[in-house]
Phi, psi and omega in degrees: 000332181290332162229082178249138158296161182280312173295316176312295185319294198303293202269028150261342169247010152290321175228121184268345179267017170249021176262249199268338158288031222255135186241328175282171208277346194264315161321312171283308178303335332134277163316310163297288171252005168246302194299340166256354191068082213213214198308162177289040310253348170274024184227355170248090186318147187274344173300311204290289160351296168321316188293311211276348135294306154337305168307298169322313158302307208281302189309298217231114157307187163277098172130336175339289200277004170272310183333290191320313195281347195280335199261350144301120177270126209238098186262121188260180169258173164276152174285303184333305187275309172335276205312309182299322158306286190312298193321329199284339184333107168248030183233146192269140199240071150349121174224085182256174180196141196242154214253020158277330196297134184220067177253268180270163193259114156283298194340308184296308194299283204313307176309327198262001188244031193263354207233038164251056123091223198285341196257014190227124201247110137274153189227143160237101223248114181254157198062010194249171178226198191288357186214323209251129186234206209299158177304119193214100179051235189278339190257143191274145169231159153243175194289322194282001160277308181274333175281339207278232155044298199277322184303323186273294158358292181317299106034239186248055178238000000 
């Protein structure tokens, strides 16, 4: 919960279907491109949309995906007990974020990953959003296109 955007937060516990619940065909588009900070909306073919509603309906009753989200508990720490959590880490940690996304907050992540030493890599992926990566000519990217790069950098550097 600490690093959730604040509007993000607020319209995931009022309306849960336009976050992750979302069922309608406007409900998915609506996700896809504001409520997560994802795609560009010329740039995500409305075909791709169709599918990936459809699928949801032949898949999931109604209401499947507000339940699930309703039943995440979202608790936050203290920075004390974070920090004393993080600190133990000895395994090395990615933490990116792209400053389109309005899931999670980079502003928020970088404060809170910023001051753990060697075992902790921030990244800021600019121009991405929580699914949707940057606009490029014609062509659609996702965050797993633009994140890819930093991760093998990360990796094997």
């Amino acid at each position: 919960k600490e690093t959730m955007d604040d509007t993000f937060n607020q319209i995931s516990s009022e309306n849960p279907r336009k976050v992750h619940g979302w069922e309608t065909f406007e409900e998915c588009k609506e996700f896809f491109t504001k409520t997560a900070g994802g795609f560009y909306p010329n740039k995500l073919p409305h075909i791709a949309l169709v599918g990936i509603h459809r699928q949801r309906e032949i898949t999931y009753n109604k209401g499947f995906f507000t339940d699930y989200f309703r039943g995440f508990k979202f608790e936050s720490s203290s920075d004390e007990t974070r920090q004393k959590i993080l600190e133990q880490y000895k395994t090395p940690v990615l933490v990116a974020c792209g400053d389109r996304d309005n899931c999670i907050s980079m502003k928020k992540c970088k404060h809170h990953f910023k001051d753990y030493g060697k075992y902790f890599s921030f990244h800021e992926i600019f121009d991405t959003g929580h699914v949707g990566g940057p606009a490029t000519g014609r062509t659609m990217t996702t965050i797993v296109q633009v994140f890819g790069p930093v991760a093998r950098d990360f990796l094997f550097s």
